[in-house]
C-alpha positions as CSV (number, residue, x, y, z in Angstrom):
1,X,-18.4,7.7,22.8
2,X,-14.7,8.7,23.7
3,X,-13.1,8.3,20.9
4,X,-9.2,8.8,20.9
5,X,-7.4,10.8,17.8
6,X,-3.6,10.4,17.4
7,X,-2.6,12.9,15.2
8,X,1.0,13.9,14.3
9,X,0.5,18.2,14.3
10,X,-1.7,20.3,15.9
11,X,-2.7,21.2,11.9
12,X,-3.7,17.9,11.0
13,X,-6.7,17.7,12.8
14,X,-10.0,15.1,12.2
15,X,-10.9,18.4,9.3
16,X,-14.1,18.3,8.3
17,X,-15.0,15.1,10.3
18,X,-14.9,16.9,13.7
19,X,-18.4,18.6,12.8
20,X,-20.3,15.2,12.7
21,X,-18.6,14.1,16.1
22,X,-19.6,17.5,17.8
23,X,-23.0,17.2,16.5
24,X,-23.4,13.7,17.7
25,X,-22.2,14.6,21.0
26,X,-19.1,12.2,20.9
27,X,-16.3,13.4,22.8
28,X,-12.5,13.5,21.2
29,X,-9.4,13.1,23.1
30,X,-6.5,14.2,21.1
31,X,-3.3,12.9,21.4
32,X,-0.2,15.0,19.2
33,X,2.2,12.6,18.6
34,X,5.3,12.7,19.6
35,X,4.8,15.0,22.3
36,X,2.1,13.4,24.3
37,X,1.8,9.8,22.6
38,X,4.1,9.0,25.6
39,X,1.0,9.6,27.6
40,X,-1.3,8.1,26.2
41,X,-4.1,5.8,28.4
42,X,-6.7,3.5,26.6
43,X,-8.7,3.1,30.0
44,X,-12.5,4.5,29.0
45,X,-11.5,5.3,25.6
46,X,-14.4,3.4,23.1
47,X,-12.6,4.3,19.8
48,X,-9.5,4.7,18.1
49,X,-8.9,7.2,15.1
50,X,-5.3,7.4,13.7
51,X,-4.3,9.9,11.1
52,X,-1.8,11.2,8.5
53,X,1.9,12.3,8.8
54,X,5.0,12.8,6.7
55,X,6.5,10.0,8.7
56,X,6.9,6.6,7.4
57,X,6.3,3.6,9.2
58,X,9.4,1.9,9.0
59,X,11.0,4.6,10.7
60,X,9.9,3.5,14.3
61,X,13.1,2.1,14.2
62,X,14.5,5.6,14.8
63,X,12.0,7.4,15.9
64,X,11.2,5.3,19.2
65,X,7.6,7.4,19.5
66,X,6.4,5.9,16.5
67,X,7.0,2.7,17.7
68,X,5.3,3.7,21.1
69,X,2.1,4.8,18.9
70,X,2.9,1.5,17.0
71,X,2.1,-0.4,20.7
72,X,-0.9,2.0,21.5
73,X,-2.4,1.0,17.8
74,X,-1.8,-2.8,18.7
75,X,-3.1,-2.4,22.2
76,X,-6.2,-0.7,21.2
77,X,-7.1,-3.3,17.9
78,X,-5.9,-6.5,19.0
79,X,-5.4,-6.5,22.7
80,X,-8.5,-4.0,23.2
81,X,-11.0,-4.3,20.4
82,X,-11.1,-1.1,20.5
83,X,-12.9,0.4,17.0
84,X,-10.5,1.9,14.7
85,X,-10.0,4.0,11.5
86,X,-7.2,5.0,9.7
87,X,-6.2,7.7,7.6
88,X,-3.1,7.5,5.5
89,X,-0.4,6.8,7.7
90,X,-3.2,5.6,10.3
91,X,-3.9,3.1,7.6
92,X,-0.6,1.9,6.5
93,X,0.4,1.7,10.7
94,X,-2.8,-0.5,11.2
95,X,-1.8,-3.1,8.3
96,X,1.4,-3.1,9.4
97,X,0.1,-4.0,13.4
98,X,-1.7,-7.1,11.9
99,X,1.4,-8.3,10.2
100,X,1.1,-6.4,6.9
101,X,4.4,-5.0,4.9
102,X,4.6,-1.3,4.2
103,X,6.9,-0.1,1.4
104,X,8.0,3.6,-0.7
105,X,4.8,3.1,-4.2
106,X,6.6,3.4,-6.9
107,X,4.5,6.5,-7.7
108,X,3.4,8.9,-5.5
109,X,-0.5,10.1,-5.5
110,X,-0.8,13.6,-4.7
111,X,-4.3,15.7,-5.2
112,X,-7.7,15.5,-6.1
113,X,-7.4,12.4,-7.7
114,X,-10.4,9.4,-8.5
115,X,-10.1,5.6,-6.6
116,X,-12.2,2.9,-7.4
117,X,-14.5,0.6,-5.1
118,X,-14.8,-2.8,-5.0
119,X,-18.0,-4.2,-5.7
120,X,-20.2,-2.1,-3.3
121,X,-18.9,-2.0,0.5
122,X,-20.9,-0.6,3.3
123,X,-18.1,2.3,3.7
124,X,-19.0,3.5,0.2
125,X,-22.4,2.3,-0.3
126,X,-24.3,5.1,-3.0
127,X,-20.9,6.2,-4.1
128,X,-20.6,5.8,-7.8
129,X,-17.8,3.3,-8.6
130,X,-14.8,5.5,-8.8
131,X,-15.4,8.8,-6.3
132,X,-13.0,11.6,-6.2
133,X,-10.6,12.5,-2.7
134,X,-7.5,13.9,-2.0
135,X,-4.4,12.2,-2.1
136,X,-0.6,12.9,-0.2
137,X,1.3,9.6,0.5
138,X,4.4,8.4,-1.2
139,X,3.9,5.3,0.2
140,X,1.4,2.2,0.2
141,X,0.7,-1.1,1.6
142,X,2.7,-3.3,-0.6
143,X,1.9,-6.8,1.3
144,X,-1.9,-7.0,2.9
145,X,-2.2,-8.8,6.1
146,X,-4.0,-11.9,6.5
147,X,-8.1,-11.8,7.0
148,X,-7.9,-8.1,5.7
149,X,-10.3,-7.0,2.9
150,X,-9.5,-4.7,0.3
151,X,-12.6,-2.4,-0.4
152,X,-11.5,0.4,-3.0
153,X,-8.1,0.9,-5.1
154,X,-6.1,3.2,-7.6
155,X,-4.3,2.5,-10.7
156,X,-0.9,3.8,-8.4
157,X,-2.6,2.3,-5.0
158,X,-4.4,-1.2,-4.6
159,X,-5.1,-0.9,-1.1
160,X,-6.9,2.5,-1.0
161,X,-9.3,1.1,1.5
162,X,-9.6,-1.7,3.7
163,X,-11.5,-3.5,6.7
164,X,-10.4,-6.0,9.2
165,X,-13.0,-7.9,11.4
166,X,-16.1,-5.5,12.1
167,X,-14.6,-2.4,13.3
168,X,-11.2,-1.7,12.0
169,X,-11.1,0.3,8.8
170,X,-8.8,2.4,6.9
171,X,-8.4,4.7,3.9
172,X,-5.1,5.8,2.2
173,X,-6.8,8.8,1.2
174,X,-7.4,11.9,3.6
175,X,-11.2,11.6,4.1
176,X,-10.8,14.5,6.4
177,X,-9.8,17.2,4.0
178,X,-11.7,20.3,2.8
179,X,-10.5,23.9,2.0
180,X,-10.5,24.9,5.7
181,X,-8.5,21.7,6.7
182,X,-6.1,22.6,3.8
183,X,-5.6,25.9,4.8
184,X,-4.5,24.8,8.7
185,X,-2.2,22.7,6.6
186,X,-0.8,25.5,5.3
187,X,0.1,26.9,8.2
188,X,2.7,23.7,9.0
189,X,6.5,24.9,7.5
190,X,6.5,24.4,4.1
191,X,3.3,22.2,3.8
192,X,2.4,24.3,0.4
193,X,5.9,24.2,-0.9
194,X,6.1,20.4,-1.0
195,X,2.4,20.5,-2.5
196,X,3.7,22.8,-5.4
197,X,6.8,20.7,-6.1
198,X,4.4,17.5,-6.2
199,X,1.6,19.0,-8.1
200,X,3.4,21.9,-10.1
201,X,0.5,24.6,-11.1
202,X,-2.2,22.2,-10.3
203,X,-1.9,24.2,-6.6
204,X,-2.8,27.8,-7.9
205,X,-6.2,26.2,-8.3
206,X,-6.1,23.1,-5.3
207,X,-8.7,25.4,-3.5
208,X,-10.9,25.8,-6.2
209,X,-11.1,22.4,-7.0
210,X,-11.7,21.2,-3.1
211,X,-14.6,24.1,-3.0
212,X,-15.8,23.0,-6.1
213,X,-15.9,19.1,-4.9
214,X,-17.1,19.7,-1.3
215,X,-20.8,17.7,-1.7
216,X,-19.1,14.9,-3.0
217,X,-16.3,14.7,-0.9
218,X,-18.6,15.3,2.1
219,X,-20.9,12.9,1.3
220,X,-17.9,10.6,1.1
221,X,-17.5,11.4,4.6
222,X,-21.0,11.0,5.9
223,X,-20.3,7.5,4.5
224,X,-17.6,6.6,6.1
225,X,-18.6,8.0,9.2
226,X,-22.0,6.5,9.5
227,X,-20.7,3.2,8.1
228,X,-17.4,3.4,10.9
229,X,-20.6,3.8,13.8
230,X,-22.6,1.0,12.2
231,X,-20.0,-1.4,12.2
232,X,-19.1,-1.1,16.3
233,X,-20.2,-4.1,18.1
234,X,-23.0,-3.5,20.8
Protein backbone atom coordinates (compact mmCIF):
# COMPACT_ATOMS: atom_id res chain seq x y z
CA UNK A 1 0.00 0.00 0.00
CA UNK A 2 0.69 3.88 -0.28
CA UNK A 3 -0.16 5.03 2.59
CA UNK A 4 0.01 9.00 3.04
CA UNK A 5 1.48 10.57 6.51
CA UNK A 6 0.70 14.20 7.29
CA UNK A 7 2.75 15.17 9.88
CA UNK A 8 3.33 18.67 11.27
CA UNK A 9 7.68 18.51 11.80
CA UNK A 10 10.06 16.68 10.23
CA UNK A 11 10.66 15.24 14.20
CA UNK A 12 7.37 13.96 14.57
CA UNK A 13 7.60 11.15 12.47
CA UNK A 14 5.34 7.65 12.35
CA UNK A 15 8.30 6.68 15.48
CA UNK A 16 8.34 3.39 16.17
CA UNK A 17 5.56 2.42 13.67
CA UNK A 18 7.65 3.13 10.52
CA UNK A 19 9.57 -0.32 11.30
CA UNK A 20 6.39 -2.46 10.76
CA UNK A 21 5.59 -0.45 7.42
CA UNK A 22 9.22 -1.06 6.05
CA UNK A 23 9.08 -4.57 6.98
CA UNK A 24 5.79 -5.09 5.30
CA UNK A 25 6.97 -3.44 2.30
CA UNK A 26 4.31 -0.58 2.37
CA UNK A 27 5.37 2.54 0.96
CA UNK A 28 4.98 6.09 2.96
CA UNK A 29 4.51 9.37 1.36
CA UNK A 30 5.10 12.04 3.84
CA UNK A 31 3.56 15.19 3.68
CA UNK A 32 5.08 18.10 6.48
CA UNK A 33 2.43 20.30 7.08
CA UNK A 34 2.32 23.45 6.44
CA UNK A 35 5.00 23.43 3.95
CA UNK A 36 3.87 20.89 1.55
CA UNK A 37 0.19 20.12 2.69
CA UNK A 38 -0.51 22.67 -0.07
CA UNK A 39 0.58 19.89 -2.40
CA UNK A 40 -0.77 17.35 -1.42
CA UNK A 41 -2.57 14.62 -4.20
CA UNK A 42 -4.81 11.66 -2.97
CA UNK A 43 -4.60 10.06 -6.56
CA UNK A 44 -2.99 6.30 -5.82
CA UNK A 45 -2.73 6.98 -2.24
CA UNK A 46 -4.57 3.61 -0.33
CA UNK A 47 -4.31 5.12 3.24
CA UNK A 48 -4.33 8.04 5.25
CA UNK A 49 -2.27 8.45 8.63
CA UNK A 50 -2.55 11.83 10.41
CA UNK A 51 -0.47 12.70 13.38
CA UNK A 52 0.29 15.03 16.39
CA UNK A 53 1.06 18.80 16.60
CA UNK A 54 1.00 21.66 19.08
CA UNK A 55 -1.69 23.18 16.90
CA UNK A 56 -5.18 23.12 17.84
CA UNK A 57 -7.88 22.50 15.61
CA UNK A 58 -9.90 25.41 15.98
CA UNK A 59 -7.19 27.37 14.80
CA UNK A 60 -7.81 26.66 11.01
CA UNK A 61 -9.45 29.73 11.30
CA UNK A 62 -6.05 31.41 11.24
CA UNK A 63 -3.94 29.23 10.07
CA UNK A 64 -5.54 28.71 6.47
CA UNK A 65 -3.10 25.30 6.10
CA UNK A 66 -4.82 23.68 8.75
CA UNK A 67 -7.90 24.13 7.20
CA UNK A 68 -6.35 22.92 3.78
CA UNK A 69 -5.21 19.56 5.78
CA UNK A 70 -8.84 19.91 7.25
CA UNK A 71 -10.16 19.41 3.38
CA UNK A 72 -7.43 16.67 2.50
CA UNK A 73 -8.75 14.65 5.90
CA UNK A 74 -12.40 15.10 4.56
CA UNK A 75 -11.50 14.30 1.05
CA UNK A 76 -9.68 11.20 1.92
CA UNK A 77 -12.52 9.75 4.68
CA UNK A 78 -15.70 10.85 3.34
CA UNK A 79 -15.26 11.69 -0.22
CA UNK A 80 -12.48 8.97 -0.75
CA UNK A 81 -12.89 6.12 1.69
CA UNK A 82 -9.69 6.21 1.97
CA UNK A 83 -8.44 4.16 5.43
CA UNK A 84 -7.38 6.37 8.16
CA UNK A 85 -5.77 6.68 11.61
CA UNK A 86 -5.24 9.33 13.80
CA UNK A 87 -2.95 10.28 16.32
CA UNK A 88 -3.60 13.07 18.73
CA UNK A 89 -4.28 15.92 16.78
CA UNK A 90 -4.93 13.40 13.78
CA UNK A 91 -7.67 12.13 16.04
CA UNK A 92 -9.28 15.21 17.28
CA UNK A 93 -9.09 16.67 13.27
CA UNK A 94 -10.90 13.40 12.17
CA UNK A 95 -13.90 13.83 14.81
CA UNK A 96 -14.03 17.15 14.02
CA UNK A 97 -14.42 16.28 9.82
CA UNK A 98 -17.46 14.05 10.75
CA UNK A 99 -19.09 16.85 12.62
CA UNK A 100 -17.60 16.25 16.07
CA UNK A 101 -16.76 19.44 18.60
CA UNK A 102 -13.19 19.83 19.73
CA UNK A 103 -12.51 21.90 22.89
CA UNK A 104 -9.26 23.03 25.60
CA UNK A 105 -9.86 19.38 28.65
CA UNK A 106 -9.97 20.84 31.53
CA UNK A 107 -6.84 18.92 32.43
CA UNK A 108 -4.07 18.25 30.48
CA UNK A 109 -2.59 14.53 30.15
CA UNK A 110 1.05 14.57 29.86
CA UNK A 111 3.33 11.24 30.16
CA UNK A 112 3.40 7.76 30.65
CA UNK A 113 0.12 7.59 31.91
CA UNK A 114 -2.71 4.34 31.99
CA UNK A 115 -6.27 4.55 29.71
CA UNK A 116 -8.86 2.12 29.92
CA UNK A 117 -10.67 0.01 27.06
CA UNK A 118 -13.99 -0.58 26.56
CA UNK A 119 -15.15 -3.95 26.71
CA UNK A 120 -12.56 -5.64 24.37
CA UNK A 121 -12.19 -3.90 20.79
CA UNK A 122 -10.26 -5.49 17.98
CA UNK A 123 -7.57 -2.39 18.21
CA UNK A 124 -6.72 -3.58 21.73
CA UNK A 125 -7.67 -7.13 21.70
CA UNK A 126 -5.07 -9.13 24.52
CA UNK A 127 -4.40 -5.80 26.08
CA UNK A 128 -5.22 -6.01 29.74
CA UNK A 129 -8.07 -3.55 30.56
CA UNK A 130 -6.17 -0.41 31.26
CA UNK A 131 -2.55 -0.42 29.25
CA UNK A 132 -0.01 2.23 29.71
CA UNK A 133 1.04 5.01 26.60
CA UNK A 134 2.21 8.29 26.41
CA UNK A 135 0.25 11.20 26.65
CA UNK A 136 0.85 15.27 25.32
CA UNK A 137 -2.57 17.02 24.42
CA UNK A 138 -4.21 19.75 26.27
CA UNK A 139 -7.12 19.18 24.49
CA UNK A 140 -9.92 16.49 23.83
CA UNK A 141 -12.96 15.72 21.96
CA UNK A 142 -15.58 17.25 23.99
CA UNK A 143 -18.71 16.35 21.65
CA UNK A 144 -18.43 12.76 19.64
CA UNK A 145 -19.82 12.71 16.20
CA UNK A 146 -22.62 10.72 15.26
CA UNK A 147 -22.08 6.75 14.32
CA UNK A 148 -18.55 7.07 16.06
CA UNK A 149 -17.61 4.48 18.68
CA UNK A 150 -15.67 5.18 21.68
CA UNK A 151 -13.19 2.17 22.33
CA UNK A 152 -10.90 3.16 25.35
CA UNK A 153 -10.93 6.29 27.79
CA UNK A 154 -9.15 8.17 30.83
CA UNK A 155 -10.32 9.57 33.93
CA UNK A 156 -9.12 13.28 32.26
CA UNK A 157 -10.09 11.93 28.50
CA UNK A 158 -13.29 9.88 27.47
CA UNK A 159 -12.55 9.63 23.96
CA UNK A 160 -8.97 8.16 24.11
CA UNK A 161 -9.89 5.91 21.17
CA UNK A 162 -12.39 5.71 18.67
CA UNK A 163 -13.59 4.00 15.28
CA UNK A 164 -15.91 5.23 12.61
CA UNK A 165 -17.32 2.77 9.94
CA UNK A 166 -14.53 -0.09 9.16
CA UNK A 167 -11.47 1.88 8.55
CA UNK A 168 -11.24 5.11 10.26
CA UNK A 169 -9.60 4.94 13.75
CA UNK A 170 -7.97 7.17 16.05
CA UNK A 171 -6.09 7.39 19.40
CA UNK A 172 -5.53 10.54 21.59
CA UNK A 173 -2.46 8.95 22.78
CA UNK A 174 0.92 8.95 20.74
CA UNK A 175 1.04 5.24 19.77
CA UNK A 176 4.11 6.10 17.91
CA UNK A 177 6.39 7.00 20.68
CA UNK A 178 9.52 5.20 22.04
CA UNK A 179 12.84 6.61 23.46
CA UNK A 180 14.23 7.07 19.92
CA UNK A 181 11.04 8.92 18.74
CA UNK A 182 11.41 11.08 22.02
CA UNK A 183 14.71 11.94 21.43
CA UNK A 184 13.96 13.39 17.63
CA UNK A 185 11.39 15.28 19.69
CA UNK A 186 13.94 16.69 21.46
CA UNK A 187 15.55 18.07 18.83
CA UNK A 188 12.28 20.53 18.00
CA UNK A 189 12.93 24.13 20.00
CA UNK A 190 12.06 23.73 23.33
CA UNK A 191 10.07 20.29 22.97
CA UNK A 192 11.87 19.25 26.51
CA UNK A 193 11.28 22.50 28.12
CA UNK A 194 7.51 22.42 27.81
CA UNK A 195 7.78 18.58 28.90
CA UNK A 196 9.62 19.67 32.13
CA UNK A 197 7.16 22.48 32.87
CA UNK A 198 4.25 19.91 32.39
CA UNK A 199 5.69 16.94 34.12
CA UNK A 200 8.22 18.78 36.61
CA UNK A 201 11.03 15.95 37.66
CA UNK A 202 8.96 13.24 36.26
CA UNK A 203 11.36 14.14 32.94
CA UNK A 204 14.83 13.36 34.53
CA UNK A 205 13.58 9.83 34.31
CA UNK A 206 10.83 10.03 30.98
CA UNK A 207 13.59 7.87 29.25
CA UNK A 208 13.88 5.37 31.68
CA UNK A 209 10.35 4.83 32.07
CA UNK A 210 9.71 4.55 28.02
CA UNK A 211 12.88 1.92 27.95
CA UNK A 212 11.48 0.35 30.75
CA UNK A 213 7.76 0.05 29.09
CA UNK A 214 8.91 -0.65 25.44
CA UNK A 215 7.27 -4.51 25.21
CA UNK A 216 4.15 -3.19 26.33
CA UNK A 217 3.98 -0.20 24.47
CA UNK A 218 5.07 -2.10 21.36
CA UNK A 219 2.83 -4.65 21.57
CA UNK A 220 0.30 -1.92 21.87
CA UNK A 221 1.45 -1.01 18.51
CA UNK A 222 1.55 -4.35 16.87
CA UNK A 223 -2.17 -4.13 17.89
CA UNK A 224 -3.14 -1.28 16.42
CA UNK A 225 -1.26 -1.76 13.43
CA UNK A 226 -2.46 -5.23 12.63
CA UNK A 227 -5.92 -4.39 13.68
CA UNK A 228 -5.74 -0.77 11.32
CA UNK A 229 -4.71 -3.55 8.15
CA UNK A 230 -7.49 -5.93 9.16
CA UNK A 231 -10.12 -3.57 9.13
CA UNK A 232 -9.43 -2.20 5.28
CA UNK A 233 -12.06 -3.26 2.96
CA UNK A 234 -10.90 -5.63 0.14
Amino acid sequence: MRILVIQHSDKEHAGAFRALFERDGHELVTCVAPQMIGDVDLAGIDGLWVLGGPMQVWEAQELPWLAREIDVIREAVLGRKLPYFGICLGHQLLAHVLGGQIGLAPQSEVGLLHVAKHGNPPMFDGMPDQFSCFQWHSAEVSRLPEGVRILASSGRCNVQAMSWGRAAHSVQFHAELDAATLADWYEIEDCEKMLRNEIGADADRVFDALSEAEADLARLRRNLYRHWFASIPE
